[in-house]
N, C-alpha and C positions, 0 to 999 in steps of 0.2 A: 504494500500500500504506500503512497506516494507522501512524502512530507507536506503538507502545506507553507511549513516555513522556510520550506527547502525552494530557492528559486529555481535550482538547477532540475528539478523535478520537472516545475510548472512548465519550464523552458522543453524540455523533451516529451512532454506531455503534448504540449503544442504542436511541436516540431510531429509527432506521429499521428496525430490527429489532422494535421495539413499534408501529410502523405498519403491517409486514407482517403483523405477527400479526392486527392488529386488521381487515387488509384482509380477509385470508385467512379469518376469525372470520364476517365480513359476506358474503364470497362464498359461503360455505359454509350460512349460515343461510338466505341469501333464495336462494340456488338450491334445495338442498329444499324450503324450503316453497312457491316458486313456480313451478317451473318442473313443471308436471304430463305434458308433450308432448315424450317423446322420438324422436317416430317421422316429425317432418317437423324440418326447418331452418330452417322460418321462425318467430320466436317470436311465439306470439298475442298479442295487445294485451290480453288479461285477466293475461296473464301480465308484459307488460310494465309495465305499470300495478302492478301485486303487487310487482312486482321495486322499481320506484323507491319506493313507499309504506314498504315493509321495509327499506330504506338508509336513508331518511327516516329514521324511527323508532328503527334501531339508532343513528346519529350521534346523534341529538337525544339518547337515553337515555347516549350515553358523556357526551358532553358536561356533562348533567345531572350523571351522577354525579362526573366530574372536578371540577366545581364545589362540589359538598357535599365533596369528599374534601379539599381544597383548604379550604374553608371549617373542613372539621374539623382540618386540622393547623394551623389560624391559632388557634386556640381551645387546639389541643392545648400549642402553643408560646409562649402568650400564658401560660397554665397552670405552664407547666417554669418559665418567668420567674419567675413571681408563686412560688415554691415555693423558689427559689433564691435569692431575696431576702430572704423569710421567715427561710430558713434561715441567712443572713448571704453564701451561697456569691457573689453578686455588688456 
């Protein structure tokens, strides 16, 4: 069971709870869009192919964007600096 006054918890708590979603986000996108064949068990290779292409692409596109969002708050915080020193606040 998890400390509450342990931040290091709360912080991984987080961090796996924003993994599931993000799992759950990707299971849920490339299964409708790929999976057309509900009426056998075996998954067709057009589908299996669709399915890894669409994983593919979703990771690559978080990735992406984590990277610009990340770049944008180096800029963002590089900004607040340059504005608080202006201001005399540092």
């Amino acid at each position: 069971m998890s400390d509450p006054a342990n931040p290091l918890d709360s912080d991984q708590l987080k961090t796996f709870r924003d993994f599931l979603a993000n799992y759950n986000k990707l299971s849920e996108l490339c299964f409708s869009d790929c999976v057309w064949d509900l009426t056998s068990r075996k998954v067709a290779k057009s589908e299996e192919n669709c399915a890894l292409n669409c994983a593919e692409k979703y990771l690559k596109m978080n990735q992406r964007i984590s990277t610009r969002f990340q770049e944008y708050q180096m800029i963002a915080n590089e900004n607040a600096i340059a504005q608080m020193s202006k201001s005399g606040v540092l």
